[in-house]
FIMAR-586491 format. One record per residue: residue number from 0; residue in one letter; chain; x, y, z of N, C-alpha, C in turn. Coordinates in Angstrom, 3 decimals. Last residue first. Layout:
<nutor num="NUM" residuo="a" cadena="A" n_x="X" n_y="Y" n_z="Z" ca_x="X" ca_y="Y" ca_z="Z" c_x="X" c_y="Y" c_z="Z"/>
...
% end
This chain:
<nutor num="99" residuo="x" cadena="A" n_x="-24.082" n_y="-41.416" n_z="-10.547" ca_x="-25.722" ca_y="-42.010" ca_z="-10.516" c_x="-25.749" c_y="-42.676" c_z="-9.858"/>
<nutor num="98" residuo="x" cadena="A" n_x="-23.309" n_y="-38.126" n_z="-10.066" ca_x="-23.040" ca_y="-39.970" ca_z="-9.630" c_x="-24.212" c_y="-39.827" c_z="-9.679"/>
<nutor num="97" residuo="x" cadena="A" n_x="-21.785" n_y="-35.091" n_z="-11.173" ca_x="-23.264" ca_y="-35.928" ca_z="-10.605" c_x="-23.024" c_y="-37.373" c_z="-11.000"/>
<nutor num="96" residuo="x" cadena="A" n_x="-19.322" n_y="-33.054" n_z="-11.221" ca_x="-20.131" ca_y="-34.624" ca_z="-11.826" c_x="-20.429" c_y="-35.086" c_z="-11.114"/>
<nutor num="95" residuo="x" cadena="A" n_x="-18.321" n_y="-30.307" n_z="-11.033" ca_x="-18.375" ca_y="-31.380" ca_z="-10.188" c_x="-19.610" c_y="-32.093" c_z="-11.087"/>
<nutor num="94" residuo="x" cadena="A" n_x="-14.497" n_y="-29.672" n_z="-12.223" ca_x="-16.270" ca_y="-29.643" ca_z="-12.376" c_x="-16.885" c_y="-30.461" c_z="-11.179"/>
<nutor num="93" residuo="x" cadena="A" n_x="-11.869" n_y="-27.756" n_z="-13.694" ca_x="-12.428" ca_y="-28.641" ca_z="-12.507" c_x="-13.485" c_y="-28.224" c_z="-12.241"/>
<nutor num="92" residuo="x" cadena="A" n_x="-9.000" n_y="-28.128" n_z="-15.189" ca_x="-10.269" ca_y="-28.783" ca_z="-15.321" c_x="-10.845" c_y="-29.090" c_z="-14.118"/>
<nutor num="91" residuo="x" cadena="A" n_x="-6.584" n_y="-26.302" n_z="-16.076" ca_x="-7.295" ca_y="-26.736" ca_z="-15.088" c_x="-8.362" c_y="-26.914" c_z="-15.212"/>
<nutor num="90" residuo="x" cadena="A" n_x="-3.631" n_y="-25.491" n_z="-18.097" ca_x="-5.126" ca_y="-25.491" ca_z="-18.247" c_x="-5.645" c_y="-26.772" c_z="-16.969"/>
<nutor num="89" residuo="x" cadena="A" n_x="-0.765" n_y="-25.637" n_z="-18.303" ca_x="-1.938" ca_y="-24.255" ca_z="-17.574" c_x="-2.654" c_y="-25.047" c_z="-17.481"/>
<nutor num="88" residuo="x" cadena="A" n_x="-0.218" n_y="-27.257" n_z="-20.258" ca_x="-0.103" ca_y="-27.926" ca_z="-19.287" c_x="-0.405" c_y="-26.709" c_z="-18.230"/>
<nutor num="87" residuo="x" cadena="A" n_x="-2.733" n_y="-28.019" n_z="-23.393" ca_x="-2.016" ca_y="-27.441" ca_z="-22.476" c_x="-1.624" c_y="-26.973" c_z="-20.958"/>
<nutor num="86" residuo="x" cadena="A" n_x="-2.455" n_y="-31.502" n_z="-24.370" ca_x="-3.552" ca_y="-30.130" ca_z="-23.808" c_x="-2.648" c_y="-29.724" c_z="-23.042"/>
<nutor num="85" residuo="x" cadena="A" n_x="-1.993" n_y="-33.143" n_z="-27.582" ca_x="-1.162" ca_y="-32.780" ca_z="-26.200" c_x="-2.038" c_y="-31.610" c_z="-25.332"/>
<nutor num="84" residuo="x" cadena="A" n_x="-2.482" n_y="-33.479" n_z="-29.817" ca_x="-2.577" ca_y="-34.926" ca_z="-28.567" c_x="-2.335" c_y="-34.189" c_z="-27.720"/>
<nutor num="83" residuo="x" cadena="A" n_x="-5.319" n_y="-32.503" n_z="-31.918" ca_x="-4.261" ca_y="-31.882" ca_z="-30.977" c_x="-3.850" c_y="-33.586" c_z="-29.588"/>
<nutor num="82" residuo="x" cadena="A" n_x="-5.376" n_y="-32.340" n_z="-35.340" ca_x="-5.691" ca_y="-33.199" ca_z="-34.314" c_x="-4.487" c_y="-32.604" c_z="-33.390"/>
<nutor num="81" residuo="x" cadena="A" n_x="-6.388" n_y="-31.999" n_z="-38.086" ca_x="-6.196" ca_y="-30.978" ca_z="-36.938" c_x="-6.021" c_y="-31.466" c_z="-35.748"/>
<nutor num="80" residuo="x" cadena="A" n_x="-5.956" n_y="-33.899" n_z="-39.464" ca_x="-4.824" ca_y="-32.958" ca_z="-39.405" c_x="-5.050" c_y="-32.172" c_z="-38.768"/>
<nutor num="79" residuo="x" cadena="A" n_x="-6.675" n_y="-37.328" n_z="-37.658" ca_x="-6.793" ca_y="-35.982" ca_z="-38.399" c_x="-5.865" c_y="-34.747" c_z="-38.362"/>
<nutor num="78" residuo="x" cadena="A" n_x="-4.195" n_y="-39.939" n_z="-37.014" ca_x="-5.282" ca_y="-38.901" ca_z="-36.461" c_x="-5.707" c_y="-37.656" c_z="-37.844"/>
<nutor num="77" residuo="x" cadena="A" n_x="-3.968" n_y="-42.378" n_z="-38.992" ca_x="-3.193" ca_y="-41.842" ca_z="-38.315" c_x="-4.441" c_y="-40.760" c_z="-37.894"/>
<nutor num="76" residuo="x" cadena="A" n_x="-5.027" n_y="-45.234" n_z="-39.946" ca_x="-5.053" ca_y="-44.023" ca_z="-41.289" c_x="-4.479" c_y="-42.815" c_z="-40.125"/>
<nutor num="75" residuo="x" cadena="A" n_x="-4.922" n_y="-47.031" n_z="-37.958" ca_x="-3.816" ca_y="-47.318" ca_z="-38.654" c_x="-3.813" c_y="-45.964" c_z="-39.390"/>
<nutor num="74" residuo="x" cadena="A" n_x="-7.511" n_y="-45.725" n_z="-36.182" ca_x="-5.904" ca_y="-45.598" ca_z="-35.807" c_x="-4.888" c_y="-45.649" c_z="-36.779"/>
<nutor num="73" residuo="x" cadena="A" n_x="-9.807" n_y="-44.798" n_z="-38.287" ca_x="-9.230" ca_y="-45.764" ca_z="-38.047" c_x="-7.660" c_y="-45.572" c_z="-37.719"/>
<nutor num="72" residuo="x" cadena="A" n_x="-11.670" n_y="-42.079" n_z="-37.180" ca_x="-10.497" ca_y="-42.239" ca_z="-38.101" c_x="-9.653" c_y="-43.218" c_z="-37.444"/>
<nutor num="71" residuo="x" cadena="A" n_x="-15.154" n_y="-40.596" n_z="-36.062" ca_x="-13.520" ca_y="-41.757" ca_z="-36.333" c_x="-13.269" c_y="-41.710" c_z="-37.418"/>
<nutor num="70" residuo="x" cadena="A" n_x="-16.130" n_y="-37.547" n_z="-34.609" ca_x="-15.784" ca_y="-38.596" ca_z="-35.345" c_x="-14.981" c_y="-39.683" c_z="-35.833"/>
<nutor num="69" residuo="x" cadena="A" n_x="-18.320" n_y="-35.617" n_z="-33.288" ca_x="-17.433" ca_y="-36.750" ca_z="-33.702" c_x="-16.874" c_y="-37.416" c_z="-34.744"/>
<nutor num="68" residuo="x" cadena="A" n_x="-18.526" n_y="-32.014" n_z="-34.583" ca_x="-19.305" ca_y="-33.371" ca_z="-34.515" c_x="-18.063" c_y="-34.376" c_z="-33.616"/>
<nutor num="67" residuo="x" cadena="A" n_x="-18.491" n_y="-29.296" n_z="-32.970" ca_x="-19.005" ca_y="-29.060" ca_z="-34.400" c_x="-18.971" c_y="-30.794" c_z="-34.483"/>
<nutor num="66" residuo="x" cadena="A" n_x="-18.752" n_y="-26.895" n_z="-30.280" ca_x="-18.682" ca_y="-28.226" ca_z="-30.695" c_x="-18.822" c_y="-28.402" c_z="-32.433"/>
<nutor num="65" residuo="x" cadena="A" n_x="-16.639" n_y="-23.976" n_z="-30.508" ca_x="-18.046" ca_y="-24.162" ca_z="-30.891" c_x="-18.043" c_y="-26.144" c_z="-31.291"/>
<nutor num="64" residuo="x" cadena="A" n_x="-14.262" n_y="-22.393" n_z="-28.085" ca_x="-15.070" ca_y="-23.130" ca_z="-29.174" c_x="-16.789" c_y="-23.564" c_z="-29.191"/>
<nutor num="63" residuo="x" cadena="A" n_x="-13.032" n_y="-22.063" n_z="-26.099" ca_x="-13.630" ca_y="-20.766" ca_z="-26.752" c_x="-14.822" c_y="-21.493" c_z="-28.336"/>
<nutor num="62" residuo="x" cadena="A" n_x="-12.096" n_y="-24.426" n_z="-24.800" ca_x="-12.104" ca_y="-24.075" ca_z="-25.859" c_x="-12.110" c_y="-23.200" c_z="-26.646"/>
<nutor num="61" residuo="x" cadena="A" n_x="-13.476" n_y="-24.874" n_z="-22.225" ca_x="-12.163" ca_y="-24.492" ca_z="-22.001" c_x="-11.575" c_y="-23.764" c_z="-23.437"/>
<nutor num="60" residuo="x" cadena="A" n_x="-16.036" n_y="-25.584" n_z="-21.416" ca_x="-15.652" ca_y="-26.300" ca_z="-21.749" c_x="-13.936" c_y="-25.941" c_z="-22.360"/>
<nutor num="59" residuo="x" cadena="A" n_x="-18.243" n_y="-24.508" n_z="-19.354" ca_x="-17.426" ca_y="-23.508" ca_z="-19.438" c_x="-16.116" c_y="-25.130" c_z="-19.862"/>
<nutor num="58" residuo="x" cadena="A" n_x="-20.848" n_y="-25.765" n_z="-19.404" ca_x="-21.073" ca_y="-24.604" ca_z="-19.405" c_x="-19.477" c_y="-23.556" c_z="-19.697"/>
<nutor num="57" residuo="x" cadena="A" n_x="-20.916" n_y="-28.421" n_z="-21.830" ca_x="-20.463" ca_y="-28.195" ca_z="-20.734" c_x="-20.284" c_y="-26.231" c_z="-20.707"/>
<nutor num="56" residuo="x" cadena="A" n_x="-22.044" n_y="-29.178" n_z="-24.451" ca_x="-23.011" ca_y="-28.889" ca_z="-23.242" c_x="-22.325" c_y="-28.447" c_z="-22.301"/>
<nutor num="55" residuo="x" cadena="A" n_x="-19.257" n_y="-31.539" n_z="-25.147" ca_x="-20.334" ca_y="-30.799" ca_z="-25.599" c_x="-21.468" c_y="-30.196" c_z="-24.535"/>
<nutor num="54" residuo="x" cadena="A" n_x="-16.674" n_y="-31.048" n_z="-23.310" ca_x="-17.756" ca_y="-32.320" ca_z="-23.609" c_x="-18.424" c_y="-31.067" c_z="-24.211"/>
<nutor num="53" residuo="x" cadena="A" n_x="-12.977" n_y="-32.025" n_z="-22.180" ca_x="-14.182" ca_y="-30.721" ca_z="-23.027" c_x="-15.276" c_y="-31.752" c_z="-23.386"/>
<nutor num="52" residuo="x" cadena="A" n_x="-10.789" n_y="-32.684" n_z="-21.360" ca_x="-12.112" ca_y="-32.848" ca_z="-20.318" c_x="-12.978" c_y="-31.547" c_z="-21.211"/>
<nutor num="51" residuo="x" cadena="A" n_x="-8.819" n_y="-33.406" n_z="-23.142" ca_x="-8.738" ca_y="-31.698" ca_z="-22.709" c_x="-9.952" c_y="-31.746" c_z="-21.711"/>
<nutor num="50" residuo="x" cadena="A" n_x="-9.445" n_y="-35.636" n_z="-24.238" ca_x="-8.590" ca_y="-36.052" ca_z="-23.412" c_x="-8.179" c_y="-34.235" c_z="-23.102"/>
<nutor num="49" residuo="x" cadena="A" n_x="-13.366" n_y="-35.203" n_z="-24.141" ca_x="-12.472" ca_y="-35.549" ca_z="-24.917" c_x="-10.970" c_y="-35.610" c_z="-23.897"/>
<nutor num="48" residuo="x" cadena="A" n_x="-16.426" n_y="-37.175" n_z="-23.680" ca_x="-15.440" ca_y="-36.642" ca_z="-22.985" c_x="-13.862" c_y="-36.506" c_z="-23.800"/>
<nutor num="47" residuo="x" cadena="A" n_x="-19.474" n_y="-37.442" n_z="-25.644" ca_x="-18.208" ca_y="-38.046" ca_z="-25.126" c_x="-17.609" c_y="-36.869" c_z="-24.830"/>
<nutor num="46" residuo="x" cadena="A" n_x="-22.599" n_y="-38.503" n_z="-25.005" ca_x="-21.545" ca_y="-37.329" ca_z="-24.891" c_x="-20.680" c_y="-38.182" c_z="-25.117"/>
<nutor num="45" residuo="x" cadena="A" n_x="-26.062" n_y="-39.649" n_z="-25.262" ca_x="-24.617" ca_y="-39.827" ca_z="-24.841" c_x="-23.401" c_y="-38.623" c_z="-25.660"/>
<nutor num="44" residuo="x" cadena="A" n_x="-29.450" n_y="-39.353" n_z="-23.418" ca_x="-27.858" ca_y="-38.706" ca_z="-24.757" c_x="-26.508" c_y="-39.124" c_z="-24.030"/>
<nutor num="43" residuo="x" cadena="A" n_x="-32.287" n_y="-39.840" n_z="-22.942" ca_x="-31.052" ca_y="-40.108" ca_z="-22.719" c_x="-30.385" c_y="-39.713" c_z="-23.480"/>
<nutor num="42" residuo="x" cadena="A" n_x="-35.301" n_y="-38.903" n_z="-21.593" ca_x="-34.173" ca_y="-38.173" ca_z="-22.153" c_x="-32.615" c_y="-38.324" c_z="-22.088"/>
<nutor num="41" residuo="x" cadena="A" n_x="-35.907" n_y="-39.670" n_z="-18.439" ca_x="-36.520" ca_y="-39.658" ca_z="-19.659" c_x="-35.249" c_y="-38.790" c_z="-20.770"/>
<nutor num="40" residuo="x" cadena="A" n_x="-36.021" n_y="-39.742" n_z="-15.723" ca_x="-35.327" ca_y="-40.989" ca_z="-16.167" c_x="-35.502" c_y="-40.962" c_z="-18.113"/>
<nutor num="39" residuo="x" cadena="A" n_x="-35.903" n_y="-37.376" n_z="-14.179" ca_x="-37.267" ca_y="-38.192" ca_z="-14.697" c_x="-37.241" c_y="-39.542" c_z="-15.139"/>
<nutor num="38" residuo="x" cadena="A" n_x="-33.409" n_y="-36.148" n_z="-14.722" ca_x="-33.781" ca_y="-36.749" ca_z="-13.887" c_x="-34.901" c_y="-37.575" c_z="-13.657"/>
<nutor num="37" residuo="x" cadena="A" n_x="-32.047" n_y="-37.451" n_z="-18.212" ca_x="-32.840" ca_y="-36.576" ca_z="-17.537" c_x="-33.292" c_y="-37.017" c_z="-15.989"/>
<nutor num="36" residuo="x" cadena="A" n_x="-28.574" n_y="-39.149" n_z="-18.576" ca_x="-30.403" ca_y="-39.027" ca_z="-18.214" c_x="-31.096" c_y="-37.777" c_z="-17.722"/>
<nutor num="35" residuo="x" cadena="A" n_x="-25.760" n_y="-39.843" n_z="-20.539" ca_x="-26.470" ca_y="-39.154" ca_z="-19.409" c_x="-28.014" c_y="-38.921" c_z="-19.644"/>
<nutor num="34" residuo="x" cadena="A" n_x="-23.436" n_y="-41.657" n_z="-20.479" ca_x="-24.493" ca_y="-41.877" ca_z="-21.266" c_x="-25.395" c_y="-40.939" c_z="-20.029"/>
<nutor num="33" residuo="x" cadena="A" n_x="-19.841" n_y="-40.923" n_z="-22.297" ca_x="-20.690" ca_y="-40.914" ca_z="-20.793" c_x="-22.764" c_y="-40.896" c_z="-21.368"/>
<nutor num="32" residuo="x" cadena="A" n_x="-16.920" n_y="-42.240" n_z="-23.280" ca_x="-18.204" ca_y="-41.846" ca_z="-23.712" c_x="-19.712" c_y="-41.914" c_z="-21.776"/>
<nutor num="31" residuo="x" cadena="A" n_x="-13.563" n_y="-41.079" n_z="-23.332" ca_x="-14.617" ca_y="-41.984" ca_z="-22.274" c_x="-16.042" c_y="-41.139" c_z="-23.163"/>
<nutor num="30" residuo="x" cadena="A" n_x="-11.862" n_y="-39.748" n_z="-24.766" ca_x="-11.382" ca_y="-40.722" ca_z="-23.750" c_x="-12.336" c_y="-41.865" c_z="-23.302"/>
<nutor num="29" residuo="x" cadena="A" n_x="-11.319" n_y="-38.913" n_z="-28.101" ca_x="-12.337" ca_y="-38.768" ca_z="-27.315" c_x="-11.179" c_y="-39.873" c_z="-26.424"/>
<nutor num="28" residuo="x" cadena="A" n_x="-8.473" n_y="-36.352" n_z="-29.166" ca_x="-9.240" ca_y="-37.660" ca_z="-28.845" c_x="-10.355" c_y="-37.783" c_z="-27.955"/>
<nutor num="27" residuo="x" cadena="A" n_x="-9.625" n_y="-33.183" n_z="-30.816" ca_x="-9.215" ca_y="-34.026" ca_z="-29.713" c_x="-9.313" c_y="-35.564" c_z="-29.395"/>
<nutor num="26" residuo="x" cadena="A" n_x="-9.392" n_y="-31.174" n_z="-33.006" ca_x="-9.805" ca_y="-32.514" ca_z="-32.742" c_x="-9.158" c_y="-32.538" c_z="-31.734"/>
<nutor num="25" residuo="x" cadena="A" n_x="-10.132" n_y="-27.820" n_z="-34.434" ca_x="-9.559" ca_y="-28.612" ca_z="-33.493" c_x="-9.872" c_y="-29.871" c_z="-32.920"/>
<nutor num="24" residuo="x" cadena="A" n_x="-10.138" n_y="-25.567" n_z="-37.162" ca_x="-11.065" ca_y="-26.587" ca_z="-36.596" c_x="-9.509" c_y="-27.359" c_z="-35.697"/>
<nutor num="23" residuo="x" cadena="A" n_x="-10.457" n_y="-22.105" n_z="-38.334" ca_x="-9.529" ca_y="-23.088" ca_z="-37.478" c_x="-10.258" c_y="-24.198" c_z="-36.882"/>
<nutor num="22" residuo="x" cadena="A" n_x="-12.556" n_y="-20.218" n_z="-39.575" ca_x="-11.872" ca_y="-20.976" ca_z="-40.616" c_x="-10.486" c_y="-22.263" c_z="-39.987"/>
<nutor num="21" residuo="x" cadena="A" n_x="-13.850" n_y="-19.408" n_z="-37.687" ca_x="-14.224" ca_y="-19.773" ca_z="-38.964" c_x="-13.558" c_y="-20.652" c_z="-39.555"/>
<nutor num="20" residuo="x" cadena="A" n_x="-12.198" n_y="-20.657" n_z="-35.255" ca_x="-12.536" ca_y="-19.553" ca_z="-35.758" c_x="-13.420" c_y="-20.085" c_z="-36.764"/>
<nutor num="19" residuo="x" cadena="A" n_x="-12.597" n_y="-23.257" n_z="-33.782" ca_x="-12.011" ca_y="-22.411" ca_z="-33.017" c_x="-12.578" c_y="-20.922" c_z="-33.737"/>
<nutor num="18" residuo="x" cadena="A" n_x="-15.098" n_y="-25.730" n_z="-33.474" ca_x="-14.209" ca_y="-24.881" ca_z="-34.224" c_x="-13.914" c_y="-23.579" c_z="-33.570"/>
<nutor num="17" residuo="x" cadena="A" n_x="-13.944" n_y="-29.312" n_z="-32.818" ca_x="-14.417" ca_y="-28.037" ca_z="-32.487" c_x="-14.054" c_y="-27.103" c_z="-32.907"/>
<nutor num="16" residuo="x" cadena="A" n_x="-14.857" n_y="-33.020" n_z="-32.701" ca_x="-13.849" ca_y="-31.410" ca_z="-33.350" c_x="-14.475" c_y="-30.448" c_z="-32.956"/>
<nutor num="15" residuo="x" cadena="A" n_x="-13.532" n_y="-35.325" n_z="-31.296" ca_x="-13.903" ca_y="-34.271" ca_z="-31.078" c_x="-13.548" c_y="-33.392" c_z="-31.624"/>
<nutor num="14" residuo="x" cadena="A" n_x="-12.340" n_y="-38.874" n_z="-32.815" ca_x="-12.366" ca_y="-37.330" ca_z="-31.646" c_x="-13.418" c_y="-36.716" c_z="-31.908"/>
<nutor num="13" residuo="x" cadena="A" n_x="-11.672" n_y="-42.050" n_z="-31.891" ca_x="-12.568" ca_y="-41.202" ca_z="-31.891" c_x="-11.827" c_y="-40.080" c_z="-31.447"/>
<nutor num="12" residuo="x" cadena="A" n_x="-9.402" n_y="-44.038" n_z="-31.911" ca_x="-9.932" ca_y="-43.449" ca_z="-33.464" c_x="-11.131" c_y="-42.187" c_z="-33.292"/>
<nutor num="11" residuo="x" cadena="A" n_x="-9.920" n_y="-46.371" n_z="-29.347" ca_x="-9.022" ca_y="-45.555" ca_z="-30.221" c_x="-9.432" c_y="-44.629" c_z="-31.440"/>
<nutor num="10" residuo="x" cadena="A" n_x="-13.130" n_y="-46.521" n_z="-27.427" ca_x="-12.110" ca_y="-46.847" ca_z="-28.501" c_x="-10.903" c_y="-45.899" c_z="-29.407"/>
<nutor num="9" residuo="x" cadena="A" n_x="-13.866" n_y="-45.106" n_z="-24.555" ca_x="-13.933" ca_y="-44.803" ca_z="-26.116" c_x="-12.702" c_y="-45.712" c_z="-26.716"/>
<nutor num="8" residuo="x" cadena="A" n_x="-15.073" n_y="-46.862" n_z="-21.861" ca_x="-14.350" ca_y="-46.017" ca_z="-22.387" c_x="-14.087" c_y="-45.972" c_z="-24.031"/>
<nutor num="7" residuo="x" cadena="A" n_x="-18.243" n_y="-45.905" n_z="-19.799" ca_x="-17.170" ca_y="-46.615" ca_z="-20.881" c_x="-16.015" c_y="-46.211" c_z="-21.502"/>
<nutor num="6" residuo="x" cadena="A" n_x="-20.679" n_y="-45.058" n_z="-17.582" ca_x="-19.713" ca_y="-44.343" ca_z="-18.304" c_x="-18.540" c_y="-45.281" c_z="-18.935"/>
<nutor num="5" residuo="x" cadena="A" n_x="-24.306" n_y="-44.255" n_z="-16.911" ca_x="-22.823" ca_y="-45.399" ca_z="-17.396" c_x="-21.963" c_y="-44.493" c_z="-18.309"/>
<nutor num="4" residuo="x" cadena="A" n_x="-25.678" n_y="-42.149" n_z="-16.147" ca_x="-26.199" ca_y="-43.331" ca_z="-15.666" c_x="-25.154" c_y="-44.450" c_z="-16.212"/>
<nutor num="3" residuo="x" cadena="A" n_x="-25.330" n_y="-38.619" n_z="-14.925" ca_x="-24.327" ca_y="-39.708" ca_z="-15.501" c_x="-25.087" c_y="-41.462" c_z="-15.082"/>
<nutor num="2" residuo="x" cadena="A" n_x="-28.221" n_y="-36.699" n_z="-14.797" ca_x="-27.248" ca_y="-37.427" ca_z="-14.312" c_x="-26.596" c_y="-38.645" c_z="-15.118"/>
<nutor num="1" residuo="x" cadena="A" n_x="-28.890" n_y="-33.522" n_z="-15.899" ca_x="-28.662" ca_y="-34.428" ca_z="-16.107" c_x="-27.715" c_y="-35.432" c_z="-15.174"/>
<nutor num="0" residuo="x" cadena="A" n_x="-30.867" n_y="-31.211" n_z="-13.460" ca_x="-29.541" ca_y="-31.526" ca_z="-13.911" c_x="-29.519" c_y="-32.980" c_z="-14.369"/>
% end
C-alpha cells in the first residue's frame, strides 16, 4: 500500500474532471495535493484530493466516474462549465489513510 509522505494544500483554480457518461464531464475543485510513495520508498506520484474526497486510484471514489485530467483555470476567468461547488449532502466519505 502506498503511503502519504506530504500533504499541501492546492491553490485556487485547480480541478478535477471526471467523466460521468460519454458525453457528461464533471470538475471539482482540487483541496489538497497529497504526494504518495511506494513502500520501498520508490515510486512517487502525486494525486490531488478533490472537495467530494474523490482522488484518482481510489477503490470506491463516489463518482461512477472515469478520472480524465487536472486542471487550472485562473480564479479571475471563473470555474469551468462543468464545474460542481457543491457535493451532495447524502454522500459519506469514509477511508482509512495511511500516515507517514
Amino acid at each position: 500500500m502506498k503511503q502519504i509522505v506530504e500533504i499541501v494544500p492546492a491553490r485556487p483554480g485547480w480541478y478535477a474532471r471526471w467523466r460521468l457518461t460519454a458525453e457528461d464531464t464533471r470538475c471539482y475543485p482540487v483541496t489538497l495535493w497529497a504526494l504518495l510513495e511506494e513502500p520501498d520508498g520508490t515510486g512517487r506520484e502525486v494525486i490531488g484530493v478533490d472537495c467530494a474526497g474523490q482522488w484518482p486510484g481510489a477503490e470506491d471514489d463516489g463518482t461512477d466516474g472515469e478520472f480524465v485530467r487536472y486542471l487550472f483555470q485562473p480564479p479571475e476567468a471563473g470555474p469551468p462549465e462543468d464545474a460542481e461547488t457543491a457535493v451532495a449532502p447524502h454522500r459519506t466519505v469514509s477511508r482509512t489513510v495511511p500516515t507517514p
